[in-house]
C-alpha positions in Angstrom: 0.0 0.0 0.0 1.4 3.6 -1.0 1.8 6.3 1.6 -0.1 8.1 -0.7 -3.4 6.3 -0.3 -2.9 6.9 3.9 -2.8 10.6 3.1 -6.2 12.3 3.4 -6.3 16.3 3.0 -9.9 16.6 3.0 -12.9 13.9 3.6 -16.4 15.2 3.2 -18.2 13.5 6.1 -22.1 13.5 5.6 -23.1 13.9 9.2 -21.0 17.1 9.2 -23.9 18.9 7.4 -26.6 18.7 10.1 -23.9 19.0 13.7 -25.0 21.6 15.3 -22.3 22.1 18.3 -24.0 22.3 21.8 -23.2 26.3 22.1 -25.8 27.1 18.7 -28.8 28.6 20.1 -31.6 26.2 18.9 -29.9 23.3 21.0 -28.2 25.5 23.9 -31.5 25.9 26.5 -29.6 28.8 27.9 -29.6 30.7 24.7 -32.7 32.3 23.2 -32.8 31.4 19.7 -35.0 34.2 18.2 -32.4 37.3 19.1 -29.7 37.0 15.7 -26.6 37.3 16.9 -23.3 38.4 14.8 -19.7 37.2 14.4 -18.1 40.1 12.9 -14.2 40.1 12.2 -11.3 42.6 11.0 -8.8 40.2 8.6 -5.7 39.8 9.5 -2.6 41.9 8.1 -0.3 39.2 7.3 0.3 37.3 4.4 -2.2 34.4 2.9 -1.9 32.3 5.2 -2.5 34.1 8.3 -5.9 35.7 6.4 -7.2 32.6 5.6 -6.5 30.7 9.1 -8.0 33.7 10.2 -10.9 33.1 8.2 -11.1 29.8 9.1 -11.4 30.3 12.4 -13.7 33.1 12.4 -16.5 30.8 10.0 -16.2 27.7 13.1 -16.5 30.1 15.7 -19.6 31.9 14.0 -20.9 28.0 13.1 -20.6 26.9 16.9 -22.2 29.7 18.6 -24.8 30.1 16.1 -23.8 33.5 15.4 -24.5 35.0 11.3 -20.5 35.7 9.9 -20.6 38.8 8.7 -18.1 39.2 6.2 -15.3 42.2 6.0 -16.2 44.5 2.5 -13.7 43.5 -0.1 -10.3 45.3 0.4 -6.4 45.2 -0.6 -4.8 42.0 1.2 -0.8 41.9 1.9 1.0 40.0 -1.2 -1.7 39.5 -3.4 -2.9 42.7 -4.3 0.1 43.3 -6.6 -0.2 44.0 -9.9 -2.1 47.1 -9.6 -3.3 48.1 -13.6 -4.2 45.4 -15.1 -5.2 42.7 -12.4 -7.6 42.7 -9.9 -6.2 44.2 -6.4 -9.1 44.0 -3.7 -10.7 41.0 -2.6 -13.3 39.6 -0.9 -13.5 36.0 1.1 -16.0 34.9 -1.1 -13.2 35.2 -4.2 -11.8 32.3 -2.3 -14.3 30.5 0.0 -17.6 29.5 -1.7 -19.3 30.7 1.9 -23.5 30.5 0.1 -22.6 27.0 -0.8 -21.4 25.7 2.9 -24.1 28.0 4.5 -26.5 25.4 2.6 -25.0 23.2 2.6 -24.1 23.1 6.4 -27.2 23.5 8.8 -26.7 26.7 11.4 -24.5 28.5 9.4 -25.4 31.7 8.2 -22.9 34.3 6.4 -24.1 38.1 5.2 -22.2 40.7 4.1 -20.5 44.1 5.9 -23.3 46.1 3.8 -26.4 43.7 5.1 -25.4 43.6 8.4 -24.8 47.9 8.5 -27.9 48.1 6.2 -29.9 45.6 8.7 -28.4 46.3 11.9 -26.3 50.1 11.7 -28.1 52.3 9.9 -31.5 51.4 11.6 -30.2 52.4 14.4 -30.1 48.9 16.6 -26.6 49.0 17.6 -25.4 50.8 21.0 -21.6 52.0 22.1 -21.3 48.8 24.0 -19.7 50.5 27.3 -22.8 52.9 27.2 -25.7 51.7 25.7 -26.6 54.7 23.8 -27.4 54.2 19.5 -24.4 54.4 17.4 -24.5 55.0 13.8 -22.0 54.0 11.3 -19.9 56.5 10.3 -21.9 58.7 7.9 -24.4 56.4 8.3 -22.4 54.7 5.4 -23.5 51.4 4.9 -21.1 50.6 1.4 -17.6 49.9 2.4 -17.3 48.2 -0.7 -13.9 47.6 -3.2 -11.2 49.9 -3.7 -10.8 50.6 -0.1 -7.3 50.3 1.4 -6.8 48.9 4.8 -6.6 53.0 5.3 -9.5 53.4 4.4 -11.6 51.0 6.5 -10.0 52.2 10.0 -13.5 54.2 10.7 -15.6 50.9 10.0 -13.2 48.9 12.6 -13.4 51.8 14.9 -17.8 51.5 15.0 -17.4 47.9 15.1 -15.5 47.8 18.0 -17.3 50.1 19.6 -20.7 48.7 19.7 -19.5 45.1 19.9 -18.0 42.5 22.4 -14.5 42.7 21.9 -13.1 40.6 24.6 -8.9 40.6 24.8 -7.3 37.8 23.5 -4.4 36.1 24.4 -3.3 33.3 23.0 -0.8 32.6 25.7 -3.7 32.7 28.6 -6.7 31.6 26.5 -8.4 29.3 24.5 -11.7 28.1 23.5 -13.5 25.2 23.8 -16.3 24.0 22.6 -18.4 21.4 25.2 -19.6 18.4 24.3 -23.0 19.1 25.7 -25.2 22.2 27.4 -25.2 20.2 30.9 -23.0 22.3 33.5 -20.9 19.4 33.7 -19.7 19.5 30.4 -18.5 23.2 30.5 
């Protein structure tokens, strides 16, 4: 038998589709599944690599706790938007994930774009400074943070996202998460 044939990169698993983790809001008792709740997430600056782990990791996280992923508007990434001219230079993660296929694909997953969630959420005036509870507009009331816009030129969209979410600090060297195996008190 060759190595080769041991080797498995990716297996699609049937099952996989209907999992819902115990943390989603239509199994978790504790979690009232009517309110939508938001994973928003500001890409990372390194290369590839560190974008799409990034990624990654944001799409599970919005998957286990039942939360819609809202994606970042498309923008210039660090080694791939050379070429200016001629070639494309801002991207989105749909250019590289096919997100409306898994989110039918995979049951609880739910993935809108920076302009439906600001256009849904923002503008109407449903979000609040998080520290204060007062309503917070998007800058300009802006809900289009569409291509062409450096990293630059998204700061004031990071800025109102971080102020009227949960943005917990993270690090890696004193946290981690982890996802229970079931809602009883036991498991967590």
């Amino acid at each position: 038998e060759k190595i080769v044939d041991e080797m498995v990169f990716w297996s699609d698993v049937p099952s996989d589709a209907d999992y819902l983790s115990p943390m989603h809001p239509s199994v978790d008792p504790r979690t009232d599944p009517s309110v939508e709740r938001y994973l928003a997430f500001e890409p990372d600056h390194g290369g590839w690599n560190n974008i799409r782990m990034a990624m990654e990791t944001a799409l599970v996280m919005g998957h286990a706790t039942g939360r819609t992923l809202v994606l970042p508007p498309e923008q210039r990434m660090y080694l791939i938007d050379k070429g200016a001219g001629d070639q494309q230079t801002t991207f989105g993660f749909n250019d590289f994930f096919h997100l409306d296929a898994i989110s039918i694909e995979h049951k609880g997953f739910k993935v809108i774009t920076m302009d439906e969630f600001l256009a849904r959420e923002g503008v109407t005036g449903r979000l609040q400074d998080y520290n204060t509870n007062r309503t917070v507009y998007p800058p300009q009331n802006k809900t289009d943070y569409g291509s062409g816009n450096s990293r630059n030129g998204l700061t004031p969209l990071w800025k109102y996202l971080r102020q009227v979410g949960n943005t917990p600090t993270w690090d890696p060297w004193e946290c981690a998460l982890a996802i229970p195996s079931s809602t009883d008190d036991s498991a967590v």
